[in-house]
DSSP file (Angstrom, degrees, kcal/mol; ACC not computed):
  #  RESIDUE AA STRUCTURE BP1 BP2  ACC     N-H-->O    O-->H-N    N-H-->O    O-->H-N    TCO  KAPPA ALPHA  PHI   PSI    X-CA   Y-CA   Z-CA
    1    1 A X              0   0    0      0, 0.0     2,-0.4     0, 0.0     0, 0.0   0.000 360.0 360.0 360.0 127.2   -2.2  -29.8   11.1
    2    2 A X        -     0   0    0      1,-0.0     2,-0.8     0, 0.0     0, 0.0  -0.528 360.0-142.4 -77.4 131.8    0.6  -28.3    9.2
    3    3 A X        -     0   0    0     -2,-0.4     2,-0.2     0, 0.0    -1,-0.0  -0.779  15.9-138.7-100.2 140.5    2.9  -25.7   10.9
    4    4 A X        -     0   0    0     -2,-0.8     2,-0.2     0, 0.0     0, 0.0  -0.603   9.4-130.2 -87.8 153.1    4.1  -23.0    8.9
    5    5 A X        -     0   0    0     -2,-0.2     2,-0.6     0, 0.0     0, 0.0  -0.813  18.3-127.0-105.6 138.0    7.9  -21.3    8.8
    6    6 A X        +     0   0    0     -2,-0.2     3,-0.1     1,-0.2     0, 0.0  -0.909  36.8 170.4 -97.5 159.5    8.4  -17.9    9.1
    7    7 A X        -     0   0    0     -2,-0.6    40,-1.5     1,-0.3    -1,-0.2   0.771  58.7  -0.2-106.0 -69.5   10.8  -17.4    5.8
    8    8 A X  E     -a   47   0A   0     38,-0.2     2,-0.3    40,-0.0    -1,-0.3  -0.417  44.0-143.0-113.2 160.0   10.8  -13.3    5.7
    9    9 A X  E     -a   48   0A   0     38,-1.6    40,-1.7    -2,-0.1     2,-0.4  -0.850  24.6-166.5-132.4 134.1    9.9  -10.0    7.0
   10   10 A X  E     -a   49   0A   0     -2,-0.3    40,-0.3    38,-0.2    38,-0.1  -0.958   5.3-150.5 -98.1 107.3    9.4   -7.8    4.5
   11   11 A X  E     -a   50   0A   0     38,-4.6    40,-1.8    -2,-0.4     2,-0.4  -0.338   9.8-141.5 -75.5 168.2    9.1   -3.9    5.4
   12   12 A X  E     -a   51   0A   0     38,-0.2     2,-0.4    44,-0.0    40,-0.2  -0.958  23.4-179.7-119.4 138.6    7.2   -1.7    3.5
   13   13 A X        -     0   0    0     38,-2.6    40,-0.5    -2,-0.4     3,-0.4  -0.939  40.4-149.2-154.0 150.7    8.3    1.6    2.8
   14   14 A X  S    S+     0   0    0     -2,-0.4     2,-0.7     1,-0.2    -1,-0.2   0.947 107.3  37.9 -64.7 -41.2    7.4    5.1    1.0
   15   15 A X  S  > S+     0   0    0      1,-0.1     4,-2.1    -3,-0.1     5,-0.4  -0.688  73.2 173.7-105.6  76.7   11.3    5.6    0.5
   16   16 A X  H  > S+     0   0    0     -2,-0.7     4,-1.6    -3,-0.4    -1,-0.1   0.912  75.2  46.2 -57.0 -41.1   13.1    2.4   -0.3
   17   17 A X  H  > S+     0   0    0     19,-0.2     4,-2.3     2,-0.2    -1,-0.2   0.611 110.7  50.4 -63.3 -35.6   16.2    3.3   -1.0
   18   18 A X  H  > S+     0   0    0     -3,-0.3     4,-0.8     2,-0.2   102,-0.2   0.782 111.7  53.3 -97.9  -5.9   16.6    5.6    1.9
   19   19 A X  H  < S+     0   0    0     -4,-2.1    -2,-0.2     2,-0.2     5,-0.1   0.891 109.0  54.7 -64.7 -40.4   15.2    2.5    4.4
   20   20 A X  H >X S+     0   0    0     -4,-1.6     4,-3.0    -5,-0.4     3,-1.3   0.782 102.8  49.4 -95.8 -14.1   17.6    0.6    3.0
   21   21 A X  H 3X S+     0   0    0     -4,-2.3     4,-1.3     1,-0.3    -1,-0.4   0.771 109.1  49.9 -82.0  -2.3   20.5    2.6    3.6
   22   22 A X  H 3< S+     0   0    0     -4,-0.8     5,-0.3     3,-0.2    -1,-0.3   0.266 110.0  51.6 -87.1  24.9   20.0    3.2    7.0
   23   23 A X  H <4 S+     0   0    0     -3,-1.3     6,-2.6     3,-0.1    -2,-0.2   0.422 124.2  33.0-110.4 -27.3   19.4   -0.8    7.5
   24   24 A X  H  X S+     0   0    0     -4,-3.0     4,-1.5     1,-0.2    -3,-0.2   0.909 127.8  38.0 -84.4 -51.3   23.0   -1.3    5.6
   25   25 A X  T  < S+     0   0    0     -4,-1.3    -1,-0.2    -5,-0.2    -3,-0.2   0.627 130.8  29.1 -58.7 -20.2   24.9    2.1    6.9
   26   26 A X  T  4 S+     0   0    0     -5,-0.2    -1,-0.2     3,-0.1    -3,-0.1   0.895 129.4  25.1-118.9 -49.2   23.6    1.8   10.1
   27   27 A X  T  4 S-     0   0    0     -5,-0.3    -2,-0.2     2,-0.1    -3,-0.1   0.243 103.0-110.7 -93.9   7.1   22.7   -1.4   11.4
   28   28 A X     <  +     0   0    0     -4,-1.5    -4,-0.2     1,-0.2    -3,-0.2   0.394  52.9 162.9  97.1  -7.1   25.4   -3.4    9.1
   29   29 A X        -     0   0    0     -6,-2.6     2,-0.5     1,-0.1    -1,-0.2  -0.338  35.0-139.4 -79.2 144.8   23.1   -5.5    6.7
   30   30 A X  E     -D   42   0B   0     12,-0.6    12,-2.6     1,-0.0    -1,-0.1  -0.834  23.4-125.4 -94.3  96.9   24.9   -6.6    3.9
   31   31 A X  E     +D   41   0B   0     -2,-0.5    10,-0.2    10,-0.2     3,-0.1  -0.180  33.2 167.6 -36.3 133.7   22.5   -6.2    0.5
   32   32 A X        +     0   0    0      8,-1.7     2,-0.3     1,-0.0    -1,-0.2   0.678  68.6  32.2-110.5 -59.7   22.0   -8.8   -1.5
   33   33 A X        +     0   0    0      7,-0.5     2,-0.7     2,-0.0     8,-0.1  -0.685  62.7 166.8-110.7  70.8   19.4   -7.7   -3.6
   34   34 A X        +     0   0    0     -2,-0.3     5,-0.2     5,-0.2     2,-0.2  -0.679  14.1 136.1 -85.7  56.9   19.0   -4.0   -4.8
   35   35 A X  B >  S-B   38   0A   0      3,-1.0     3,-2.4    -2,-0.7     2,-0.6  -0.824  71.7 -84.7-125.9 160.3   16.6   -2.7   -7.6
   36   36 A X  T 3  S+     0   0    0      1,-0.3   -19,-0.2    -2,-0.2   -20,-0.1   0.291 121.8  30.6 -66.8  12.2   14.6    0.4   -7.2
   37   37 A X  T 3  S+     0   0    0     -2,-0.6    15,-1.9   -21,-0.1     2,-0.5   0.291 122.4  43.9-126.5  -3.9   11.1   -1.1   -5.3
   38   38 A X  E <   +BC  35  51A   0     -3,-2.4    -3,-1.0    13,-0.2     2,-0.3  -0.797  53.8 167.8-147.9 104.3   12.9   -4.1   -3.4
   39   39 A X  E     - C   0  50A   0     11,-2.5    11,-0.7    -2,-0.5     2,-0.4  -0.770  10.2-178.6 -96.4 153.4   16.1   -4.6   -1.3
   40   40 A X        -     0   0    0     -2,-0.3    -8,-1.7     9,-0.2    -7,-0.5  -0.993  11.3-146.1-138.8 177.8   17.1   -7.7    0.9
   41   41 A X  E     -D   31   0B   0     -2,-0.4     7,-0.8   -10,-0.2   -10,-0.2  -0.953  24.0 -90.2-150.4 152.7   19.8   -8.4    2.8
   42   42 A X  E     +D   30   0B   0    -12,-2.6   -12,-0.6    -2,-0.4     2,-0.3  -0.428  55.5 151.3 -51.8 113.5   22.0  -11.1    4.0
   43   43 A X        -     0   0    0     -2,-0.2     2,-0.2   -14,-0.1     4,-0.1  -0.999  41.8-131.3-161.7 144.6   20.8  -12.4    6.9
   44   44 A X  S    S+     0   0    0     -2,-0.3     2,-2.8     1,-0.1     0, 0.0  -0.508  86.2   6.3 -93.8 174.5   20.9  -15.9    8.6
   45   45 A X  S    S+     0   0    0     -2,-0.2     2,-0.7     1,-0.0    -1,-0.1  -0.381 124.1  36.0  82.9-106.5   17.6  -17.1    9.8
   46   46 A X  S    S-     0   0    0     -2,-2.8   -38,-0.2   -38,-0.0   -39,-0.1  -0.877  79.5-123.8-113.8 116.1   15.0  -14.9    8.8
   47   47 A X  E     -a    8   0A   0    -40,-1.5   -38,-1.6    -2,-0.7     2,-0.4  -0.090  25.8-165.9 -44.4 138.9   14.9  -13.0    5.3
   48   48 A X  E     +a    9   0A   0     -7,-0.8   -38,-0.2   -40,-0.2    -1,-0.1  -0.569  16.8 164.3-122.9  70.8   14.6   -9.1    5.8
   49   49 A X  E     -a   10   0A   0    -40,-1.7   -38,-4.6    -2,-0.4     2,-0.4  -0.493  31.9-144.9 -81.8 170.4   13.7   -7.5    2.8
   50   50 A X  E     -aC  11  39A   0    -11,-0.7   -11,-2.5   -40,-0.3     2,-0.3  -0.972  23.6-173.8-136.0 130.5   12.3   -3.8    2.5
   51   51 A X  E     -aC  12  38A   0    -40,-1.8   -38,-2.6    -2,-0.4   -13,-0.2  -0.945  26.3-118.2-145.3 133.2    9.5   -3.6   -0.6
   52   52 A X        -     0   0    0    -15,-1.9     4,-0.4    -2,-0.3   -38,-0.1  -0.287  19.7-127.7 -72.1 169.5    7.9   -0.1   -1.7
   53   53 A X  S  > S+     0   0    0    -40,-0.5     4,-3.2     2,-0.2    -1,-0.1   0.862 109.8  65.6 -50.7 -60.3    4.2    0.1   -1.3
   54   54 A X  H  > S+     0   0    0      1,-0.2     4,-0.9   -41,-0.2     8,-0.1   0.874 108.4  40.1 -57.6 -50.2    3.6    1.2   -4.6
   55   55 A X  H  > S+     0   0    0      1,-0.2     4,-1.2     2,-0.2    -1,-0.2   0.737 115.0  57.3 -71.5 -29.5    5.0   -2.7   -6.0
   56   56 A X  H  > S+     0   0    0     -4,-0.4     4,-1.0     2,-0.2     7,-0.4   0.906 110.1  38.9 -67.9 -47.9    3.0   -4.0   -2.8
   57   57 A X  H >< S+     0   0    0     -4,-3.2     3,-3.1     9,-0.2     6,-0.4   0.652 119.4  52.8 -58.9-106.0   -0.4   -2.2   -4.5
   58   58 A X  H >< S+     0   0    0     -4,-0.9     3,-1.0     1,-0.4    -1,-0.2   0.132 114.0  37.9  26.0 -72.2    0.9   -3.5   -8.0
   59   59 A X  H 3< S+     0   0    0     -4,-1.2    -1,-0.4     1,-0.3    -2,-0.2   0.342 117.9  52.2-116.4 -17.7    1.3   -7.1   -7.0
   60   60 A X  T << S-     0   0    0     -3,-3.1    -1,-0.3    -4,-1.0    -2,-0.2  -0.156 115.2-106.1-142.5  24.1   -1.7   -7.0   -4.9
   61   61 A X  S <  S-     0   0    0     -3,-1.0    -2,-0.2     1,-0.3    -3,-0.2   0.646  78.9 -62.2  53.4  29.9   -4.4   -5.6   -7.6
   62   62 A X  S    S-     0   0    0     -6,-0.3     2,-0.4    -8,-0.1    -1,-0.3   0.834  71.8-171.0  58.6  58.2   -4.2   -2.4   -5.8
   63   63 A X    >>  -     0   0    0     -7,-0.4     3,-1.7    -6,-0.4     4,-0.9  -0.389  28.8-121.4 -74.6 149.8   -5.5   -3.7   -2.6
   64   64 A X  H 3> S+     0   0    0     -2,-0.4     4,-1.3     1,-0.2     3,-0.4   0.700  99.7  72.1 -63.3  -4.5   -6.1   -0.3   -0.4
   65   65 A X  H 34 S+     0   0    0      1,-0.2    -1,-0.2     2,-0.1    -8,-0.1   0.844  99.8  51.0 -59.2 -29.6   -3.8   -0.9    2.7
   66   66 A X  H <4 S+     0   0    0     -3,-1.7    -9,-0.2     1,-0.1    -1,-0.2   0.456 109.2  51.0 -94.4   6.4   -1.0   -0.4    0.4
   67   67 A X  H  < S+     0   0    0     -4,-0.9     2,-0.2    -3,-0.4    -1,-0.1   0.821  98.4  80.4 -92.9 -25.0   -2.4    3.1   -1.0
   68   68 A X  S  < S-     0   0    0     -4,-1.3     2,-0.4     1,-0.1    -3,-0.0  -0.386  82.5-109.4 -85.5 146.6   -3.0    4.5    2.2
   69   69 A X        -     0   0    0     -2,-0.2     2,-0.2     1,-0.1    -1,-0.1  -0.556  31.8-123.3 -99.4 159.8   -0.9    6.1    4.4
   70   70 A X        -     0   0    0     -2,-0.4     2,-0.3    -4,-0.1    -1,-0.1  -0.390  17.7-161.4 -98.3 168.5    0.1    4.9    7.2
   71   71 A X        -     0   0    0      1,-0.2    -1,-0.0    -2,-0.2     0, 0.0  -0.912  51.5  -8.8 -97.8 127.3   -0.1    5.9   10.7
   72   72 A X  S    S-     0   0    0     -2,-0.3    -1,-0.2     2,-0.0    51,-0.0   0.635 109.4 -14.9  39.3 161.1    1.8    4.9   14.1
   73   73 A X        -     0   0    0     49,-0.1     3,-0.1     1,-0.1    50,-0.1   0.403  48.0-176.6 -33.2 139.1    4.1    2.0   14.3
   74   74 A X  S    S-     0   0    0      1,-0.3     2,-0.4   -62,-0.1    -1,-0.1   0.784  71.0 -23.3-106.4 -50.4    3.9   -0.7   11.3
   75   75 A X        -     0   0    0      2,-0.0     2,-0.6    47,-0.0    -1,-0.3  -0.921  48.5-130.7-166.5 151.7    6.5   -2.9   13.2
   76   76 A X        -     0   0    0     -2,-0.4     2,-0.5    -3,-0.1    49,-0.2  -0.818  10.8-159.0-110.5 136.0    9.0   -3.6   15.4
   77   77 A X        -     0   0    0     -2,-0.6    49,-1.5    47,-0.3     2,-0.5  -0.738  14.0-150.7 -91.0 133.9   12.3   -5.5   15.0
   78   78 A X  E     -e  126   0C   0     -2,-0.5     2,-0.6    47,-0.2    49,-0.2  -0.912  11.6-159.5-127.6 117.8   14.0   -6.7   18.1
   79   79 A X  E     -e  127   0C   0     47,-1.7    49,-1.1    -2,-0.5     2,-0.4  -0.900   5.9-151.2-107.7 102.9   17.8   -7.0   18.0
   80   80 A X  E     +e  128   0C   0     -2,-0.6     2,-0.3    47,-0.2    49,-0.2  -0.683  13.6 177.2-114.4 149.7   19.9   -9.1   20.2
   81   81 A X        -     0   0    0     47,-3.2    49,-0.3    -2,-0.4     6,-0.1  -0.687  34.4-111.3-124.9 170.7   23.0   -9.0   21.5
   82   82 A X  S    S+     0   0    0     -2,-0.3     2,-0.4    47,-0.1    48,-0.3   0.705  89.7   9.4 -30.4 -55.7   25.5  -10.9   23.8
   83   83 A X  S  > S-     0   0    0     46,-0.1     4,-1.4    45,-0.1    48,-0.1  -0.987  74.3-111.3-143.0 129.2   26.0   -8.7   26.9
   84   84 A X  H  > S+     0   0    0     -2,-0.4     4,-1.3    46,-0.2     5,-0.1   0.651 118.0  59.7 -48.4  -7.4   24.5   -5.7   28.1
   85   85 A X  H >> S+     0   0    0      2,-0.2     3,-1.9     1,-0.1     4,-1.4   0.907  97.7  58.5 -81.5 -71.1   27.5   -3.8   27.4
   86   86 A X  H 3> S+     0   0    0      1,-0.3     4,-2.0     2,-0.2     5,-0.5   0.732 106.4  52.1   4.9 -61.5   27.3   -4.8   23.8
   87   87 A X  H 3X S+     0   0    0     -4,-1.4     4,-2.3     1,-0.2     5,-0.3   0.965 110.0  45.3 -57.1 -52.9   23.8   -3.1   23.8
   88   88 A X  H <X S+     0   0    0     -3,-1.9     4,-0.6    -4,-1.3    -1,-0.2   0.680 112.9  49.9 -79.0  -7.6   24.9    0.2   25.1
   89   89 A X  H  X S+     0   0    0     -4,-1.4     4,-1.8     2,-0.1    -2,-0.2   0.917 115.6  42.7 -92.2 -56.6   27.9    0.3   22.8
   90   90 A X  H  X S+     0   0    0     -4,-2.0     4,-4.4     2,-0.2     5,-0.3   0.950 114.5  52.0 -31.8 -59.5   25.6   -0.5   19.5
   91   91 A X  H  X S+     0   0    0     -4,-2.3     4,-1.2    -5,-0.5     5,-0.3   0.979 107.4  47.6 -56.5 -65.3   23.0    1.8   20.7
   92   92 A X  H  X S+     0   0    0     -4,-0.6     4,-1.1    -5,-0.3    -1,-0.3   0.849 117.2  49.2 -51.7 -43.5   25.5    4.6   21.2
   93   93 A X  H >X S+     0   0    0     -4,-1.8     3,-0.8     2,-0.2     4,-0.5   0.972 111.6  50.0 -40.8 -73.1   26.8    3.4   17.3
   94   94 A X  H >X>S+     0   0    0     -4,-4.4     3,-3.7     1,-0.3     4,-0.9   0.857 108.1  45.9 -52.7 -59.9   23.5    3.5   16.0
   95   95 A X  H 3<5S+     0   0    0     -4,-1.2    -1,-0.3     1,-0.3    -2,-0.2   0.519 108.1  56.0 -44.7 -31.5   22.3    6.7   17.0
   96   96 A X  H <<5S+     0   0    0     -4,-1.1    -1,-0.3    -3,-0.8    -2,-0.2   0.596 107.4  55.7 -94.9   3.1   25.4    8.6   16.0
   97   97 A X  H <<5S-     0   0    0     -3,-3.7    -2,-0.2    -4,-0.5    -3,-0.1   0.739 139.1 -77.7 -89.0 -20.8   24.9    7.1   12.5
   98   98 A X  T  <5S+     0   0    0     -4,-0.9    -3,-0.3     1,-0.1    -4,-0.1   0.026  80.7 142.6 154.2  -6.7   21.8    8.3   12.3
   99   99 A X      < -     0   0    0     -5,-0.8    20,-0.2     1,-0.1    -1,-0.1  -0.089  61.1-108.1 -48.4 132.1   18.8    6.0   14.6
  100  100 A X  E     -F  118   0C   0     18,-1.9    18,-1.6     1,-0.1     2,-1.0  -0.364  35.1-114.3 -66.1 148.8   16.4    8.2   16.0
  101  101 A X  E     +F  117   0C   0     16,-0.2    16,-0.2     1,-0.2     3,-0.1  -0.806  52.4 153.9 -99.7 111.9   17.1    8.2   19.6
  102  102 A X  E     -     0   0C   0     14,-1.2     2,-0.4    -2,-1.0    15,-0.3   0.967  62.9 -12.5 -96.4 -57.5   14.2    6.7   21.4
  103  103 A X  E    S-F  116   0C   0     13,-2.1    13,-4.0     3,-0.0    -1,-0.3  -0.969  73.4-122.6-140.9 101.1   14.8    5.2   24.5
  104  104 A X        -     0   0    0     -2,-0.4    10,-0.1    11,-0.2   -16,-0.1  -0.503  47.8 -74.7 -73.1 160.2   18.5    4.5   25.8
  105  105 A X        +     0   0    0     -2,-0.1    10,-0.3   -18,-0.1     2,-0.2   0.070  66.7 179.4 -19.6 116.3   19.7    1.1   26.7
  106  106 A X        -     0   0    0      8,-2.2     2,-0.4     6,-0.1    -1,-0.1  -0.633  37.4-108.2-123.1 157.7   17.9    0.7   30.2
  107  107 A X        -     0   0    0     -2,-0.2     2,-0.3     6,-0.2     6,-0.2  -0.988  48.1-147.5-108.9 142.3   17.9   -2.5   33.0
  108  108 A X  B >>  -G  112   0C   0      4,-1.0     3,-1.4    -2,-0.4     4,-0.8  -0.755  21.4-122.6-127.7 145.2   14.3   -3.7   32.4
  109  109 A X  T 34 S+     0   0    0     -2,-0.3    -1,-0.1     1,-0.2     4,-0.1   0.875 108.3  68.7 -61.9 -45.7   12.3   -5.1   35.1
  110  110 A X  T 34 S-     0   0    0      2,-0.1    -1,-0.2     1,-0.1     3,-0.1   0.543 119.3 -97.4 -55.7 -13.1   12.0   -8.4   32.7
  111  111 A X  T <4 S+     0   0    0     -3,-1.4    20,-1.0     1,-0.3     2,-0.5   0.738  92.8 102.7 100.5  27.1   15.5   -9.4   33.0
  112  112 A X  E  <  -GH 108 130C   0     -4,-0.8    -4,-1.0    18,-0.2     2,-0.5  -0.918  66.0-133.1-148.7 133.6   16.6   -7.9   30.0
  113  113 A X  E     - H   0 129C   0     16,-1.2    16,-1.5    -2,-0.5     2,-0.3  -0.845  42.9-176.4 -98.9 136.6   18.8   -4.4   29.2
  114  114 A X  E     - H   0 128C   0     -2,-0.5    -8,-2.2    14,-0.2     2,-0.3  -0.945  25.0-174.4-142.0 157.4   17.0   -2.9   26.5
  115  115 A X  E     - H   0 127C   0     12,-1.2    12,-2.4    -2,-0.3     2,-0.3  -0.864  13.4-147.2-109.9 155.3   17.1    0.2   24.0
  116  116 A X  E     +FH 103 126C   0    -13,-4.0   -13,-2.1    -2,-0.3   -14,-1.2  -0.996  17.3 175.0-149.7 140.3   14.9    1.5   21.5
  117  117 A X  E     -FH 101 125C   0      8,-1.0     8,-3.7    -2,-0.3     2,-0.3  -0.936  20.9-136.2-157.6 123.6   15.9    3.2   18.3
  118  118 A X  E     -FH 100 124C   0    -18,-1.6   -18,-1.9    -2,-0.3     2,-0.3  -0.716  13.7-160.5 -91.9 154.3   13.8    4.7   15.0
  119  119 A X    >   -     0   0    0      4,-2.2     3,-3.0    -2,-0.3     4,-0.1  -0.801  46.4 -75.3-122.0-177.9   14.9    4.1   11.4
  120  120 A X  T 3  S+     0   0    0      1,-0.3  -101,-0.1    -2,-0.3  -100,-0.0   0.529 125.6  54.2 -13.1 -48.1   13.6    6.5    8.5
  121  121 A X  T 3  S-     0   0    0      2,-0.1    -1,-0.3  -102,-0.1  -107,-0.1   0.701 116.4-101.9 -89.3 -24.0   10.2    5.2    8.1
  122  122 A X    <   +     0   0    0     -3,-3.0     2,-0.3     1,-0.4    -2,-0.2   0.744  70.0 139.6 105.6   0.7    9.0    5.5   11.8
  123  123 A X        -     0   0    0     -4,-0.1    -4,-2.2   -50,-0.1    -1,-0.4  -0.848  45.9-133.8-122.2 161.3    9.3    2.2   13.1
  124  124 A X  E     - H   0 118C   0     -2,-0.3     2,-0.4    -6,-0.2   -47,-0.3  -0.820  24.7-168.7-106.6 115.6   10.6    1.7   16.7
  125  125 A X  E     - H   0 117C   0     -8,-3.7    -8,-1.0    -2,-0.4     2,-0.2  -0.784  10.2-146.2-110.1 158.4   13.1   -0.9   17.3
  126  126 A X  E     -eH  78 116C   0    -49,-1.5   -47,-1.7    -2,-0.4     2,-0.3  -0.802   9.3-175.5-101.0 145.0   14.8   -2.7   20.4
  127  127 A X  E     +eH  79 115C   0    -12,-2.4   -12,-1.2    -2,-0.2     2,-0.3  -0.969  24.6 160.1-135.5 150.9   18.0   -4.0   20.9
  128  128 A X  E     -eH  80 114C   0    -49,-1.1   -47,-3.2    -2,-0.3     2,-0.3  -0.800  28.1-145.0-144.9-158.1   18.4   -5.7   24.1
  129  129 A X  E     - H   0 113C   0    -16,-1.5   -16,-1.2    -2,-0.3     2,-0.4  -0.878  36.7-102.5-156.9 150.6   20.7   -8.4   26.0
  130  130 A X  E     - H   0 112C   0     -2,-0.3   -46,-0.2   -48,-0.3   -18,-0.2  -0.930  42.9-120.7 -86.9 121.6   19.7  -11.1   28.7
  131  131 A X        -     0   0    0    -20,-1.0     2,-0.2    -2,-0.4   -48,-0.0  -0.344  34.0-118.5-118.4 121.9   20.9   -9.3   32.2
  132  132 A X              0   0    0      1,-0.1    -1,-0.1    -2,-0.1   -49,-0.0  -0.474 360.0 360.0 -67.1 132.7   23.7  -12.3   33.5
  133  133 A X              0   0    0     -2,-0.2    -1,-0.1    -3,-0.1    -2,-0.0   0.809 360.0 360.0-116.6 360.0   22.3  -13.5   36.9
């Protein structure tokens, strides 16, 4: 059996341009790749690009997922950082840059301090830390 990599995440978004400044302005990603239906950004690990809809319908012979609009969360990104101070200092960052304020930076029953944050589009992110034991 062959195992597959994941390469990317690609978001999809009605506004591309305005996803993609709150992913550089807000959370730090560095652009790589900018023209008006596709961004990506420098990132080690796993590619993160943001791709309009309309170029997703295009590319995809109009299939109808990408005509329709969507509804409730598409995806979540989960961000982590060193130390649970780290989390509450980021969270506090994002949010005055412009991340919807969802849930602050918490101790989670799971062992983990976690926040949750919106970007542009509507999708709900985490950032959390592994709680030192």
């Amino acid at each position: 059996m062959n195992i597959v990599k994941l390469e990317g995440l690609t978001l999809l978004a009605d506004d591309v341009a305005r996803l993609a400044r709150f992913y550089q302005e807000v959370l730090g990603f560095a652009i790589v790749i900018e023209e008006e239906h596709y961004v990506e950004f420098s990132n080690s690990g796993v590619r993160l690009a943001i791709c309009s809809k309309s170029l997703m319908a295009d590319n995809t012979n109009g299939y109808a997922s990408f005509r329709e609009s969507r509804k409730g969360q598409a995806v979540e990104l989960n961000f982590q950082c060193a130390s649970p101070e780290q989390v509450y200092a980021l969270y506090d960052e994002f949010v005055s840059k412009g991340a919807i304020d969802i849930t602050a930076p918490q101790v989670k029953s799971w062992g983990h301090t976690t926040g949750f944050f919106g970007d542009p589009e509507g999708n709900v992110h985490s950032i959390f830390a592994v709680n030192p034991t």
